[in-house]
N, C-alpha and C positions, 0 to 999 in steps of 0.2 A: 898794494893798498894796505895802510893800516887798519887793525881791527878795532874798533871800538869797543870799551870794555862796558860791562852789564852796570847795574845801577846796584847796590848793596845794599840789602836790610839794613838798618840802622840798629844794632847792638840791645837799644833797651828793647827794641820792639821784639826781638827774637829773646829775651828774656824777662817779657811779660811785663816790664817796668813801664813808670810814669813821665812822657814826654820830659826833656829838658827845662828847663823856665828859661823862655825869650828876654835875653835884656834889652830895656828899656831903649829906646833909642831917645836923642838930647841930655839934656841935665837932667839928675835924676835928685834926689833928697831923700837921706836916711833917718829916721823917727826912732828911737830907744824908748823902749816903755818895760815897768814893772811888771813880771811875770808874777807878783802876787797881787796888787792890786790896780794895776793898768794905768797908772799915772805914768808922766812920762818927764816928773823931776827929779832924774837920776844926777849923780855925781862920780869921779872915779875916786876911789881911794888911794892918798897919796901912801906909799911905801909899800902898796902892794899890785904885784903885774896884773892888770886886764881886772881888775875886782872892782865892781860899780855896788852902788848904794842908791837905794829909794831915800830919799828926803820924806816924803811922806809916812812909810810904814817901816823904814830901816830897814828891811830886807839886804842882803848882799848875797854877790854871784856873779859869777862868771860870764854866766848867757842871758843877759837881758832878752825879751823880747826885741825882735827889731821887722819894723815895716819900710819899703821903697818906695819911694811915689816919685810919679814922672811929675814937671814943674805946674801943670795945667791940675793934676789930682793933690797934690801941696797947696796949691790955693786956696781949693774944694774945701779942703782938711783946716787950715788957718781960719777960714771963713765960718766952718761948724764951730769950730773949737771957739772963737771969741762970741758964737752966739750963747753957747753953755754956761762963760763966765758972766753975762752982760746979766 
């Protein structure tokens, strides 16, 4: 008879670390926003790799802020946002 093997700590958990982040399950939608002033009318810069630009306050860099939303929290999000502008 084979032996069945034990169940294994999961690595962060024996090194005190922060759960993994669960991916979204369906479509998901990526949101870029300014990490100086939260706007999210970014641009990339042509002639240089991965370099984005605020429209609004000119900021540039590498690591924009970026949020995920699953398709039903995208809506949520479209729907606050055109009550801001109205």
């Amino acid at each position: 008879m084979a032996k069945k093997s034990k169940i294994q700590t999961p690595d962060w958990i024996l090194k005190g670390g922060k759960p993994p982040k669960e991916k979204k399950k369906g479509k998901t939608f990526k949101v870029r926003m300014c990490p100086k002033c939260g706007k999210e009318e970014l641009k990339v810069v042509l002639g240089e790799v991965g370099v984005w630009e605020c429209v609004k306050c000119k900021w540039k860099g590498k690591n924009p802020n970026e949020e995920e939303f699953s398709e039903e929290e995208f809506m949520k999000y479209l729907d606050s946002k055109g009550e801001e502008v109205a």
